[in-house]
Backbone of each chain as ProteinMPNN parsed JSONL, in Angstrom:
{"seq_chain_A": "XXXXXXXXXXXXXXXXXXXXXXXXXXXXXXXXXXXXXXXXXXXXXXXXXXXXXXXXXXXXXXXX", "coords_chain_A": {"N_chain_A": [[-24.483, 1.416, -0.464], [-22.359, 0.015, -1.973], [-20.955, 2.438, -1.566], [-20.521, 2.605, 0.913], [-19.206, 0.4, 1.989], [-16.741, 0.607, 0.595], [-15.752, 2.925, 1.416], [-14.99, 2.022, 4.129], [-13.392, 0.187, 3.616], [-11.018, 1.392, 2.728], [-10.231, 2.935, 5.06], [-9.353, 0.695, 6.171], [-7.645, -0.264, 5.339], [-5.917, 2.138, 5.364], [-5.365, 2.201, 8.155], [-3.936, 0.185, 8.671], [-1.351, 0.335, 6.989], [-0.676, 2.601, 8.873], [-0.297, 1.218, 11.075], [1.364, -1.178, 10.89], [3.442, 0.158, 9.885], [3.989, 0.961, 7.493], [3.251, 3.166, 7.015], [5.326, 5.337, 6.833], [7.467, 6.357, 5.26], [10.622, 5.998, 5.759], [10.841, 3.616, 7.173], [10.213, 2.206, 5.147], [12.062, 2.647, 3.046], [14.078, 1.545, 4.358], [13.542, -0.995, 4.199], [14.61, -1.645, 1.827], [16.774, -1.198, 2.114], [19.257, -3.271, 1.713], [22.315, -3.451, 2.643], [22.412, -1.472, 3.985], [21.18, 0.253, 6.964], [19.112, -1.815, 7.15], [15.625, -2.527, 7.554], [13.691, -5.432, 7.74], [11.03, -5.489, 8.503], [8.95, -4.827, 6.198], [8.586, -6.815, 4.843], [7.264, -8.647, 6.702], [4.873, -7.162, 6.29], [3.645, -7.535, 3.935], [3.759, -10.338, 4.078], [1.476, -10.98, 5.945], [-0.359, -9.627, 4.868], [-0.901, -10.963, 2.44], [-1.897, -13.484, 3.398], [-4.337, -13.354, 4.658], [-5.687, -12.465, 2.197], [-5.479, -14.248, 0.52], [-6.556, -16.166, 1.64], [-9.111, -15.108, 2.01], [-10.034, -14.579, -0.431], [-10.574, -16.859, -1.803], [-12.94, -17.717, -0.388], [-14.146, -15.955, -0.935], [-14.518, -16.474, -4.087], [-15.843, -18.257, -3.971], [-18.185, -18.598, -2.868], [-19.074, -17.383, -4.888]], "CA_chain_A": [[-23.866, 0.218, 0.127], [-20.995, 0.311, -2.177], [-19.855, 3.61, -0.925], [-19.844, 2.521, 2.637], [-17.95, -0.455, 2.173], [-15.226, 1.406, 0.241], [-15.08, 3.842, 2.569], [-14.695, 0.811, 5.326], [-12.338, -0.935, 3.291], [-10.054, 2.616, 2.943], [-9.877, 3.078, 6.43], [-9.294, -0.679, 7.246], [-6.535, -0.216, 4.303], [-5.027, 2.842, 5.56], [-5.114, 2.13, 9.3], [-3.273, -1.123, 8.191], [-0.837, 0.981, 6.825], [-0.072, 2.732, 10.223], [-0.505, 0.114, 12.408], [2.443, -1.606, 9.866], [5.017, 0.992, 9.975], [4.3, 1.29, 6.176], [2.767, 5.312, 6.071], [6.812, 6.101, 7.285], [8.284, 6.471, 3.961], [11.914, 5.538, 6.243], [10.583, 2.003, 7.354], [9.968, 1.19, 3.291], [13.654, 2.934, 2.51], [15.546, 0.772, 5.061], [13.825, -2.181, 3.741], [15.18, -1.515, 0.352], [18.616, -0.851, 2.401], [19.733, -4.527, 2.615], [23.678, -3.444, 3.154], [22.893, -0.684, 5.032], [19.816, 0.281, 8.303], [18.003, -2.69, 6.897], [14.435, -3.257, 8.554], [12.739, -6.541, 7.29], [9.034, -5.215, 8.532], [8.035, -4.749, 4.539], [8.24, -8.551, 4.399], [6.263, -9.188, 7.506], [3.301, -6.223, 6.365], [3.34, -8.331, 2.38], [3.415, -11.674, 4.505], [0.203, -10.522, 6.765], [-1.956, -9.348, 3.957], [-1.095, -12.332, 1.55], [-1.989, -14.676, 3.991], [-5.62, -12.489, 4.685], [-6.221, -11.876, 1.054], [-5.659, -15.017, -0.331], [-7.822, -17.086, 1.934], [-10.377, -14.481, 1.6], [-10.207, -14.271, -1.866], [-10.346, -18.052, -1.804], [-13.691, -17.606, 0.16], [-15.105, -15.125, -2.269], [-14.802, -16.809, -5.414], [-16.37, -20.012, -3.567], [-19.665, -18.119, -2.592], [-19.902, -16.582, -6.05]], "C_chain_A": [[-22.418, 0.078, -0.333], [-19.603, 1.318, -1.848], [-19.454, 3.41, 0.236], [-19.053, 1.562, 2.575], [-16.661, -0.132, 1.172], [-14.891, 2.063, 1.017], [-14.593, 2.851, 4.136], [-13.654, -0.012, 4.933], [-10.904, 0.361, 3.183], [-9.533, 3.039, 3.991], [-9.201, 1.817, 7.074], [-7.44, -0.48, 6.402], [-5.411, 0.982, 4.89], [-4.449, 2.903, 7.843], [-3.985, 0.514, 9.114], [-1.622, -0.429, 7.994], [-0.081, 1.626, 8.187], [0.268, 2.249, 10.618], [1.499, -0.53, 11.813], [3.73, -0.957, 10.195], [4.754, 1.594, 8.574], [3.784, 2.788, 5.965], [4.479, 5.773, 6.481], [7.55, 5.776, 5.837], [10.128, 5.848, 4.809], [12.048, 4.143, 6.114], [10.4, 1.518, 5.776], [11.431, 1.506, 2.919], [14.211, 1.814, 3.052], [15.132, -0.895, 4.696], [14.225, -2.668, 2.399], [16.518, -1.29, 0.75], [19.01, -1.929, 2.728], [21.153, -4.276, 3.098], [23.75, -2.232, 3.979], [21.793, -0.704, 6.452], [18.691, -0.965, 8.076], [16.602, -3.327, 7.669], [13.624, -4.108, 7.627], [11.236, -6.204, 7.804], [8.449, -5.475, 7.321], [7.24, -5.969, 4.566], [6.998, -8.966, 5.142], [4.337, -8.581, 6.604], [2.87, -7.136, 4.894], [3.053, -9.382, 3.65], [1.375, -11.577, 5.066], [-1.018, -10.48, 5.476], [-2.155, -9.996, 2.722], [-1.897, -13.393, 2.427], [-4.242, -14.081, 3.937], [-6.093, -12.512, 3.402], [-6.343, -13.063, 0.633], [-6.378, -16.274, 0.406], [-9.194, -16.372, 2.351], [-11.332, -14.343, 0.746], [-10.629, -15.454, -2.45], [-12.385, -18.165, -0.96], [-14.624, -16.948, -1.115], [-15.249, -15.735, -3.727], [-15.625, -17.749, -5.13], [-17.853, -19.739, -3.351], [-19.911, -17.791, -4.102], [-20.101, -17.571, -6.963]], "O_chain_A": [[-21.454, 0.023, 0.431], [-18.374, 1.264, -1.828], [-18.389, 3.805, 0.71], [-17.984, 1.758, 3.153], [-15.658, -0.845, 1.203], [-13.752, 1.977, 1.478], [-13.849, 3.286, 5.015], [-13.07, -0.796, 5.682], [-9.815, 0.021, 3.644], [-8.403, 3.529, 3.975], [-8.64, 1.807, 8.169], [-6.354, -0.582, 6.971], [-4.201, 0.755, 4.862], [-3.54, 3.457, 8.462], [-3.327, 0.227, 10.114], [-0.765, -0.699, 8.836], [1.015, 1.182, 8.525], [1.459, 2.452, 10.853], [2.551, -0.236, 12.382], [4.768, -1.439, 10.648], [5.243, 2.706, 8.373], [3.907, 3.435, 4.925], [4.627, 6.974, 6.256], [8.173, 4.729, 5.661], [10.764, 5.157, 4.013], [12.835, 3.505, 5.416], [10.504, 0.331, 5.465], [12.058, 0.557, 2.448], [14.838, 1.057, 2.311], [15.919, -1.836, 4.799], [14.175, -3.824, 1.977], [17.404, -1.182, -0.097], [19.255, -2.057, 3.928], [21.376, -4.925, 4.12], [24.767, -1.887, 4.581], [21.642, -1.813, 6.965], [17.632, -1.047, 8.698], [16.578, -4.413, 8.248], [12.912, -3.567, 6.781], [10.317, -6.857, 7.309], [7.506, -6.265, 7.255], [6.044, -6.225, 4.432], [5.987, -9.453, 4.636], [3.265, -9.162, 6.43], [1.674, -7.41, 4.803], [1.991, -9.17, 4.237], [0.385, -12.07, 4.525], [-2.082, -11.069, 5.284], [-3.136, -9.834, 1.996], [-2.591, -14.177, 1.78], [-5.109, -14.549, 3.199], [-7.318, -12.612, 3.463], [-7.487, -13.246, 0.216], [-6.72, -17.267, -0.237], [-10.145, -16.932, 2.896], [-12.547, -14.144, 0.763], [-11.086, -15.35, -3.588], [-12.927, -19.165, -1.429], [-15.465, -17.398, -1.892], [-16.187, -15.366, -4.434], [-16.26, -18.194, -6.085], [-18.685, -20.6, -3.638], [-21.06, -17.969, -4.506], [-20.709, -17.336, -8.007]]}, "seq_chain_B": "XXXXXXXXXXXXXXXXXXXXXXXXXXXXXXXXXXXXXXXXXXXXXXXXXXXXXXXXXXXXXXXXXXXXXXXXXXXXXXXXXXXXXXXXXXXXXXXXXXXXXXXXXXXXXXXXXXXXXXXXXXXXXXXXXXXXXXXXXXXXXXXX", "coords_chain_B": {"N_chain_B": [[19.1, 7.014, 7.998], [18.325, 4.91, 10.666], [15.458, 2.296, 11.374], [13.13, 0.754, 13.607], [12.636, -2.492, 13.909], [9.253, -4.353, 13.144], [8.267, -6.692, 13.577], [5.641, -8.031, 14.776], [3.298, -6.148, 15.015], [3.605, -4.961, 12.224], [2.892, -7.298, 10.902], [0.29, -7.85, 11.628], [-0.963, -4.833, 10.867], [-0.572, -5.563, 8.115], [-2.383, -7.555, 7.754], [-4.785, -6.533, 8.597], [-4.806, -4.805, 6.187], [-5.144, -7.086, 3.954], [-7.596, -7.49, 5.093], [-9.353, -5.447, 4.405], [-8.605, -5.506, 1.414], [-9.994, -7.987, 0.756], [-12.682, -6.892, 1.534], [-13.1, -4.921, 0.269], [-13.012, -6.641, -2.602], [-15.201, -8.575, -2.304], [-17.737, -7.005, -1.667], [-17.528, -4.67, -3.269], [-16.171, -6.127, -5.586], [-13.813, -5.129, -6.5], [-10.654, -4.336, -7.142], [-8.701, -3.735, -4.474], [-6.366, -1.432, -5.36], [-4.49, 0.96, -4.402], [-2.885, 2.771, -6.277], [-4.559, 2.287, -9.072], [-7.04, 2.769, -8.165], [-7.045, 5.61, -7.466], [-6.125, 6.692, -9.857], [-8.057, 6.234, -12.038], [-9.625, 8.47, -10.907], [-9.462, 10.705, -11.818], [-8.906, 12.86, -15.239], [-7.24, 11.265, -17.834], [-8.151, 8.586, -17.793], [-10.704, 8.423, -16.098], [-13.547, 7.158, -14.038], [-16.307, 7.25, -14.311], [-18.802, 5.757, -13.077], [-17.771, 4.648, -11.374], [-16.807, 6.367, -9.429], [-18.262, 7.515, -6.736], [-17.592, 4.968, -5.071], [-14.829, 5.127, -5.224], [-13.795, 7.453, -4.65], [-15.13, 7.557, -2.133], [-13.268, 5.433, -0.795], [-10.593, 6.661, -1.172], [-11.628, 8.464, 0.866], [-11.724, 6.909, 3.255], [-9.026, 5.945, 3.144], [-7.763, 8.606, 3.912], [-8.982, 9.249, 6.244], [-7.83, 7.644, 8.153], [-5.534, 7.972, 9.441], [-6.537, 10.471, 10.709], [-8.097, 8.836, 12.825], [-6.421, 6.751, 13.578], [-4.931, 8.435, 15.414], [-6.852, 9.671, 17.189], [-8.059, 7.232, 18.618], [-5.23, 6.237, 19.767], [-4.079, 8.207, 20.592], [-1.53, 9.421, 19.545], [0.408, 10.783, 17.217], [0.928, 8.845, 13.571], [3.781, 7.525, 13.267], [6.314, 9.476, 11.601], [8.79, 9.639, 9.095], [9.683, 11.972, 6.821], [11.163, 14.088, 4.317], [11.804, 17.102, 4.814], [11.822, 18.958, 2.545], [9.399, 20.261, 0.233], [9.566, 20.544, -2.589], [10.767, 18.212, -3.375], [9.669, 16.18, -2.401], [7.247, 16.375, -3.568], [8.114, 16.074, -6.227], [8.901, 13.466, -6.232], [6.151, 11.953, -5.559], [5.033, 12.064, -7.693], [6.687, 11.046, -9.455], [5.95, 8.527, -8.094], [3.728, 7.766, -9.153], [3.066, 8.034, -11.651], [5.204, 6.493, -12.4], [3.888, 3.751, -11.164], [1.342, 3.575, -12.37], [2.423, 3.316, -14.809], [3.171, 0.838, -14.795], [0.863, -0.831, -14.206], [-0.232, -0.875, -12.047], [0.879, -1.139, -8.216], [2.12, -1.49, -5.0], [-0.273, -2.542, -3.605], [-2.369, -3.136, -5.415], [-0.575, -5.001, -7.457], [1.113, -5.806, -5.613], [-0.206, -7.099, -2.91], [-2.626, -7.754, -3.639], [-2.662, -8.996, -6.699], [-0.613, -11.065, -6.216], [-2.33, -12.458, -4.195], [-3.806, -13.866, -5.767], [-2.665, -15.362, -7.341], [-1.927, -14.364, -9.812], [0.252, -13.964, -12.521], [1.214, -12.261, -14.239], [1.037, -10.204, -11.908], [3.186, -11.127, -10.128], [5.295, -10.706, -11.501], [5.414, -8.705, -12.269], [5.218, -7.199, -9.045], [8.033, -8.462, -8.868], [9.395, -6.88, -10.601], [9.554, -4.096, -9.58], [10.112, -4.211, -7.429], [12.837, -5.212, -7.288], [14.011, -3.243, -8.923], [13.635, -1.471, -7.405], [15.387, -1.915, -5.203], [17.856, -1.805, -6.03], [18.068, 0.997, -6.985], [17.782, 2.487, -4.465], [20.223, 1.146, -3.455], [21.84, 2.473, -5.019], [21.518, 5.273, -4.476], [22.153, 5.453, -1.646], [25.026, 4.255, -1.566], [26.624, 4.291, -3.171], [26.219, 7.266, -4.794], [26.284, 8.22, -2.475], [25.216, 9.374, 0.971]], "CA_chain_B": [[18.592, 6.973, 9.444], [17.696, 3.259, 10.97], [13.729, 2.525, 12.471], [12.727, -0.602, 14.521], [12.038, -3.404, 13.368], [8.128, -4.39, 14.344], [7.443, -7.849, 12.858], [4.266, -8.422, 15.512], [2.831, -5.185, 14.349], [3.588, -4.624, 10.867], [2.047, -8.802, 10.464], [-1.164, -7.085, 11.856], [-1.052, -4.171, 10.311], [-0.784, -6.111, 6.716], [-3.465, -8.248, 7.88], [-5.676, -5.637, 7.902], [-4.521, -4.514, 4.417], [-5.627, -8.085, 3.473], [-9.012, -7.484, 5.329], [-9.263, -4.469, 3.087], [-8.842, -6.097, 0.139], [-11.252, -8.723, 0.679], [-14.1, -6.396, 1.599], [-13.527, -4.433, -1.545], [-13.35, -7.281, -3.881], [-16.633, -8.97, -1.919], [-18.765, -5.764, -1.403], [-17.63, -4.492, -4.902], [-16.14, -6.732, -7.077], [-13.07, -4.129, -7.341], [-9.305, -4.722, -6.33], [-8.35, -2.597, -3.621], [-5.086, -1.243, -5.705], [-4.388, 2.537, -4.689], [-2.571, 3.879, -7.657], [-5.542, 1.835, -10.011], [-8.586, 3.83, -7.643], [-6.899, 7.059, -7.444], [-5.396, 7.075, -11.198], [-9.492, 6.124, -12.137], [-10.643, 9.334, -10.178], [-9.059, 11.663, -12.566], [-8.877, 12.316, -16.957], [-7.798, 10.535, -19.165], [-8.532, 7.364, -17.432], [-11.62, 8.745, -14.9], [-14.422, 6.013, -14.205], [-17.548, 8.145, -13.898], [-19.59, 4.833, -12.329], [-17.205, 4.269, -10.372], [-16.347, 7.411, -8.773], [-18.5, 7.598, -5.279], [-16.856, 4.309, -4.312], [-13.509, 5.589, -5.319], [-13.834, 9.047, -3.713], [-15.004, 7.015, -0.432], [-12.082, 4.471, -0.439], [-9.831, 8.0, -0.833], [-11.583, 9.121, 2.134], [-11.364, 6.26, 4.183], [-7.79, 6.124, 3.256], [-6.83, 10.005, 4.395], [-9.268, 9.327, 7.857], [-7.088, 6.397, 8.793], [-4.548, 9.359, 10.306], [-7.119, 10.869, 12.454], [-8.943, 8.202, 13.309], [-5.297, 6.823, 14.697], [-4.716, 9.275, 16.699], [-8.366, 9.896, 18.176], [-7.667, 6.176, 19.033], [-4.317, 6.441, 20.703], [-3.837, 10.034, 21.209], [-0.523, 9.747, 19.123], [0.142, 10.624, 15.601], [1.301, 7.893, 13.095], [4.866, 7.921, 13.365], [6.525, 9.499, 9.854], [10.165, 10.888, 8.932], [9.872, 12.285, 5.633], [12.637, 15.261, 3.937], [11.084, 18.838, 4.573], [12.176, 19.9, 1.273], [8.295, 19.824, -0.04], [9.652, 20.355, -3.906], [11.14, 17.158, -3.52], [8.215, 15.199, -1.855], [5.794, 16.559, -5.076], [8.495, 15.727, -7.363], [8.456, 11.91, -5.66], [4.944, 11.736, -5.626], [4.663, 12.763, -8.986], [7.288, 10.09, -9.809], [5.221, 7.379, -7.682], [2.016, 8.024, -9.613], [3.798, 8.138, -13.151], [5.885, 4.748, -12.535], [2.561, 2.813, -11.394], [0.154, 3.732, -13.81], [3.157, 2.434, -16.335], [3.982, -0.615, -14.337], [-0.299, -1.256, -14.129], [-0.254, -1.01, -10.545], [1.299, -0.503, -7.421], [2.289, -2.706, -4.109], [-1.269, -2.511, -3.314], [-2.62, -4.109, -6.777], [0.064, -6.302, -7.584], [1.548, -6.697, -4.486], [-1.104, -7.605, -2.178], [-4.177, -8.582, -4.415], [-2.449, -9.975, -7.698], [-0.019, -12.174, -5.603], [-2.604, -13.424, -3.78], [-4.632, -14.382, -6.769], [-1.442, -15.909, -8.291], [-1.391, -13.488, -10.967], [1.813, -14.275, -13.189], [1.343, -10.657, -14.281], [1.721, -9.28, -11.05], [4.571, -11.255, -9.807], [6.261, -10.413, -12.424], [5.81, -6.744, -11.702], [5.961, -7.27, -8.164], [9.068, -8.813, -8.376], [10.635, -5.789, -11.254], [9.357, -3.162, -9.282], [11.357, -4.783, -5.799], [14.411, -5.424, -7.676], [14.465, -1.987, -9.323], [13.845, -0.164, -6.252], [16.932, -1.964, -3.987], [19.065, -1.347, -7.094], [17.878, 2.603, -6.468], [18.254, 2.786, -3.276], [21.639, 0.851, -2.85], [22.948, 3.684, -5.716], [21.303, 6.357, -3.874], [22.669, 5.753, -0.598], [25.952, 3.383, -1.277], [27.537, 4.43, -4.531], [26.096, 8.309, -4.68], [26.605, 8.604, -1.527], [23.23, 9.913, 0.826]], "C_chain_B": [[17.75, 5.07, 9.887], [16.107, 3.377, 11.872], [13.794, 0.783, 12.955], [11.723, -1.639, 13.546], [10.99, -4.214, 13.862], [7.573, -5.811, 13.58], [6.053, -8.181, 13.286], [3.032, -7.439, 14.352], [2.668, -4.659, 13.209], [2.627, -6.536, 10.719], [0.779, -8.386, 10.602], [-1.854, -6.279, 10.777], [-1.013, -4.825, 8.606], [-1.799, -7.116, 6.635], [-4.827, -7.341, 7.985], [-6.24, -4.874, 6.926], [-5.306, -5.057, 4.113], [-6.682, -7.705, 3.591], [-9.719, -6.41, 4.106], [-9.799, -4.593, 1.772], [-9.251, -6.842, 0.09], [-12.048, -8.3, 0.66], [-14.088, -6.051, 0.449], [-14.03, -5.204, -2.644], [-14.673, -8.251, -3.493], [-17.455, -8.55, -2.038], [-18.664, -5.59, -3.028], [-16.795, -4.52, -5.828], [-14.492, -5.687, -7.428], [-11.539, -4.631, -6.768], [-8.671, -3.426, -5.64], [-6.163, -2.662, -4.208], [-5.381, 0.435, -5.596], [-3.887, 3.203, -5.977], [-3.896, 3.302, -9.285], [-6.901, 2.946, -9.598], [-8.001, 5.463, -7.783], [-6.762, 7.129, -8.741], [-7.292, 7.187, -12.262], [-10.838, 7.372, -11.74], [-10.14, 10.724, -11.187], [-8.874, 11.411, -14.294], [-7.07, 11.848, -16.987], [-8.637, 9.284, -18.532], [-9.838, 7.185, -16.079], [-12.62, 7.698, -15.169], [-15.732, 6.74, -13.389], [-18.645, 7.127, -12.709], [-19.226, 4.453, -11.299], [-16.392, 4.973, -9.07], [-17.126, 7.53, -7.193], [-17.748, 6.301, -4.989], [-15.39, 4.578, -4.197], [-12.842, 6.277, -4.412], [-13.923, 8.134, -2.562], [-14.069, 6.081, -0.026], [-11.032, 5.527, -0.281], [-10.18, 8.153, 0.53], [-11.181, 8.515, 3.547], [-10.042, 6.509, 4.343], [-7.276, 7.063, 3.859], [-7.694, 10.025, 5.934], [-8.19, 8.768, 8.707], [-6.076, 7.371, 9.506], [-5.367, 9.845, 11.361], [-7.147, 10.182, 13.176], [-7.824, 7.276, 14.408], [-5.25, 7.317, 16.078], [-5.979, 9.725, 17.713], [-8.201, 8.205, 19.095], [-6.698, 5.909, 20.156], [-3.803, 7.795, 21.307], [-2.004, 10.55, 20.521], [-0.259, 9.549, 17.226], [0.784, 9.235, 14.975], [2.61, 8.459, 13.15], [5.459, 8.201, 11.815], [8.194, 9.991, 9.832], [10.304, 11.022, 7.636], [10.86, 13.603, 5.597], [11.28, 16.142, 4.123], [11.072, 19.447, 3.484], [10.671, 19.376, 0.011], [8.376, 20.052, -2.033], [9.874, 18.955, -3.945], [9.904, 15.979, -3.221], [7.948, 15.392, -2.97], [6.535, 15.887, -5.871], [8.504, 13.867, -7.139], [7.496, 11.291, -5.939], [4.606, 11.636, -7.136], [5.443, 11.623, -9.762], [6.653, 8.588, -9.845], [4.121, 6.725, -9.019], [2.639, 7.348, -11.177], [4.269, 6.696, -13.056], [4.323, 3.598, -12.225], [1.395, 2.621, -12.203], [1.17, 3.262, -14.584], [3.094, 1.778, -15.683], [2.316, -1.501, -14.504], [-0.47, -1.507, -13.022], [0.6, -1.164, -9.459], [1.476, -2.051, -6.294], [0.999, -3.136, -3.486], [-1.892, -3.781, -4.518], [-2.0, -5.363, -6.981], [0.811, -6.995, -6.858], [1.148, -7.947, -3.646], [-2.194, -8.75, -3.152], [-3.338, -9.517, -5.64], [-1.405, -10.884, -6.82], [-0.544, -13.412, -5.04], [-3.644, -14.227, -4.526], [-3.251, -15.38, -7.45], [-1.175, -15.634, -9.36], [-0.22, -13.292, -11.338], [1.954, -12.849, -13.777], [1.849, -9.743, -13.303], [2.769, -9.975, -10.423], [5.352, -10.88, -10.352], [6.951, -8.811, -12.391], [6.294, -6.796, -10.35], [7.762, -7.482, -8.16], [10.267, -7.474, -9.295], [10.523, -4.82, -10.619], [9.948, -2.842, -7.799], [12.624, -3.925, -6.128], [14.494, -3.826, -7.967], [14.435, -0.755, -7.99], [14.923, -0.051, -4.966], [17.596, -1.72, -4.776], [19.318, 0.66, -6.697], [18.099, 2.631, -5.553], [19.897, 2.601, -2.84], [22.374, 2.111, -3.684], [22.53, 4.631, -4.934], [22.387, 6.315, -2.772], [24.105, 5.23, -0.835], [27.268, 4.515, -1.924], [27.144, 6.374, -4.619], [26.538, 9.318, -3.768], [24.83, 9.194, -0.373], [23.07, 10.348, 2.139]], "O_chain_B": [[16.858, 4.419, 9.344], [15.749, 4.215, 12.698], [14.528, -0.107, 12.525], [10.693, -1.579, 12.874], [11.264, -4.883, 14.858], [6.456, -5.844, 13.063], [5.251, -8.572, 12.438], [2.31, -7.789, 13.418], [1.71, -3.914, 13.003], [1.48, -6.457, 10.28], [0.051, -8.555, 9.624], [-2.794, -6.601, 10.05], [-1.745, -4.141, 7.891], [-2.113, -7.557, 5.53], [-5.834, -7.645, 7.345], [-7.369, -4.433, 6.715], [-6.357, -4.478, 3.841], [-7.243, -7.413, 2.535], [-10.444, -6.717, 3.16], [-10.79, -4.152, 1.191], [-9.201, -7.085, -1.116], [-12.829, -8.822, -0.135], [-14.784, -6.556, -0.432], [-14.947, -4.913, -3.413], [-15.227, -8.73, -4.482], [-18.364, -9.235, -2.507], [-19.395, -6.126, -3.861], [-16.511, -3.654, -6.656], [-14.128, -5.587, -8.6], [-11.55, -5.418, -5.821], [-8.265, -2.396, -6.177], [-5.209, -3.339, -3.825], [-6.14, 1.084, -6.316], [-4.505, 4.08, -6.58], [-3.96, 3.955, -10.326], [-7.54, 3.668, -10.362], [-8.712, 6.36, -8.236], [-7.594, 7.974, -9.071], [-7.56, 8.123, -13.014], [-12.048, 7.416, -11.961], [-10.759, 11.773, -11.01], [-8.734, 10.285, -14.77], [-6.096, 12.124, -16.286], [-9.807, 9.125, -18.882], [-9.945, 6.218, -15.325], [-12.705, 7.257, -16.316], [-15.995, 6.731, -12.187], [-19.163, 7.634, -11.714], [-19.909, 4.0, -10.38], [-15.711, 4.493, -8.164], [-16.263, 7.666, -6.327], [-16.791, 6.73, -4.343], [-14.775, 4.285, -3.172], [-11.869, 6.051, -3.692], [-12.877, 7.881, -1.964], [-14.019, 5.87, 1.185], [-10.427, 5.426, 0.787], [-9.316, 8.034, 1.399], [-10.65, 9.044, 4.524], [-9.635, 7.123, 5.33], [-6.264, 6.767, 4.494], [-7.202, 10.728, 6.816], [-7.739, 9.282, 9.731], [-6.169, 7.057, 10.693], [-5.129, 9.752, 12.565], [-6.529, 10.33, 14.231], [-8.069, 7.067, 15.596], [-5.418, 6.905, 17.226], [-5.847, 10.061, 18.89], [-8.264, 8.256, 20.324], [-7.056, 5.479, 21.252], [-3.245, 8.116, 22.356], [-1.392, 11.572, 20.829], [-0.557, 8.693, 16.392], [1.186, 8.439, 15.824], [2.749, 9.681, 13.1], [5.21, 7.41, 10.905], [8.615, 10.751, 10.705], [11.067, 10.215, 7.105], [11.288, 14.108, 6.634], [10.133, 15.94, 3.724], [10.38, 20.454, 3.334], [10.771, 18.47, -0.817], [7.4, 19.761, -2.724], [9.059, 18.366, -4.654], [9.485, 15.101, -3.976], [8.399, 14.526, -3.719], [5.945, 14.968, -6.438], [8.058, 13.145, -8.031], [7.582, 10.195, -6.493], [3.681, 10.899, -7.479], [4.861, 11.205, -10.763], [6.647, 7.758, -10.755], [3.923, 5.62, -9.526], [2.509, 6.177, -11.535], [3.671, 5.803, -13.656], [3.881, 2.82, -13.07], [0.741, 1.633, -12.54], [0.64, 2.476, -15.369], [1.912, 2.121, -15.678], [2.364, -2.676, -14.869], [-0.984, -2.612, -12.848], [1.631, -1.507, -10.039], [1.148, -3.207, -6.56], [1.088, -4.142, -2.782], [-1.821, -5.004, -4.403], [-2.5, -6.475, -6.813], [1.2, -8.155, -6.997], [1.614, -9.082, -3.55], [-2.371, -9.965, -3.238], [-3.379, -10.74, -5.507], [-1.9, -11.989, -7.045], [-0.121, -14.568, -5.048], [-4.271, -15.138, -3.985], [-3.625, -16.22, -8.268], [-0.385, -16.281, -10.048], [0.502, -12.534, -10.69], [3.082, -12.366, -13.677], [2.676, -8.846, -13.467], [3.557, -9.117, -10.025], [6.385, -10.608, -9.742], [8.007, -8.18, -12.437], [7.481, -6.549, -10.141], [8.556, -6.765, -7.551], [11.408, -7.169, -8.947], [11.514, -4.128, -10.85], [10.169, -1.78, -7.218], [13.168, -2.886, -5.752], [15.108, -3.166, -7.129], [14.988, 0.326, -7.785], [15.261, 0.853, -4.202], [18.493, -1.082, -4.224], [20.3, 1.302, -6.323], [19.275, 2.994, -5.564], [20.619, 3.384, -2.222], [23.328, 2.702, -3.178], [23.558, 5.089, -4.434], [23.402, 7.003, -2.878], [24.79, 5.93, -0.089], [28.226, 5.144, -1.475], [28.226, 6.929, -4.429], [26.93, 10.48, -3.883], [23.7, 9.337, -0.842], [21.981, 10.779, 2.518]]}, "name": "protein", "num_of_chains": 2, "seq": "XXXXXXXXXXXXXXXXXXXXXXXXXXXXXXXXXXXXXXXXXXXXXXXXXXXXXXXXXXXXXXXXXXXXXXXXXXXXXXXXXXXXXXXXXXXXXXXXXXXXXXXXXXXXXXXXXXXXXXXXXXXXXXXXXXXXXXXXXXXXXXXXXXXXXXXXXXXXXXXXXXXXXXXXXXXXXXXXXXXXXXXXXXXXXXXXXXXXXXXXXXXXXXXX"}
């Protein structure tokens, strides 16, 4: 049970990743390039999975 | 080189992160931090009990590429340097700086932030700063 939902949470984790922009090693450079190609995505892909995690996480401690 | 900026899509795409890291720490109790599960799958620091979930969060992680493209029929888009000494020596850098820092944008990005872990902001926020400082010398002041 534990193995399948790691392996479900790895895939959800790395398709996340795609989907994001974040597996392009460029798209993470240029958001570390604020004076130069600067793409703000990073912020959005952190915003997205704070917002998910921490009323999840907020869920999970509440059942346990 | 400049890429597009996808706020819709990357918000998604980090919302699925999130999802991620809820199942893990629901199902089992663990914090979905990559450089913590991978650094755990190998000595000194290997976690024998904890190794089939490990290994299968690895695997999920390296499907997520096929499983893409079986999906849309197009690979994940990437532009990394060809010069594959340099990649290893990167990688090799990655690995090394997060295991010192105690985790990664995964760990203390995602999960300790959204716990309000004063630990990982703290990293989060040295591990930001130090990496636009690098970059702006790389490309500004070095030249790139």
């Amino acid at each position: 049970m534990k193995t399948l939902s790691a392996l479900l949470s790895g895939l959800l984790f790395g398709l996340g990743l795609i989907i994001s922009g974040m597996a392009n090693p460029a798209k993470v450079q240029n958001f570390l390039d604020l004076l130069g190609t600067w793409d703000p995505s990073l912020a959005f892909v952190m915003g997205g999975a704070v917002l998910v995690t921490d009323s999840g996480f907020w869920l999970v401690e509440k059942q346990a | 080189m400049p890429t597009e900026f996808t706020p819709f899509l990357s918000l998604i795409g980090g919302g699925l992160i999130g999802l991620s890291a809820v199942i893990m720490m629901a199902a089992n109790g663990r914090i979905a931090g990559i450089s913590g599960i991978v650094s755990r799958l190998l000595p000194p620091s290997i976690d024998r009990a904890g190794l089939p979930q490990g290994l299968s969060f690895l695997a999920g992680l390296l499907l997520a590429a096929p499983v893409y493209f079986m999906a849309t029929g197009n690979p994940p888009s990437q532009t990394v340097s060809d010069n594959l000494l340099l990649l290893g020596v990167a990688g090799i850098l990655v690995g090394f700086g997060s295991v010192l820092g105690s985790g990664c944008t995964s760990g203390h990005g995602v999960c300790g932030i959204s716990r309000f872990s004063r630990r990982s902001i703290v990293a989060t926020l040295t591990f930001m700063a130090t990496a636009f400082i690098t970059v702006f010398l790389l490309r500004h002041v070095f030249g790139g």
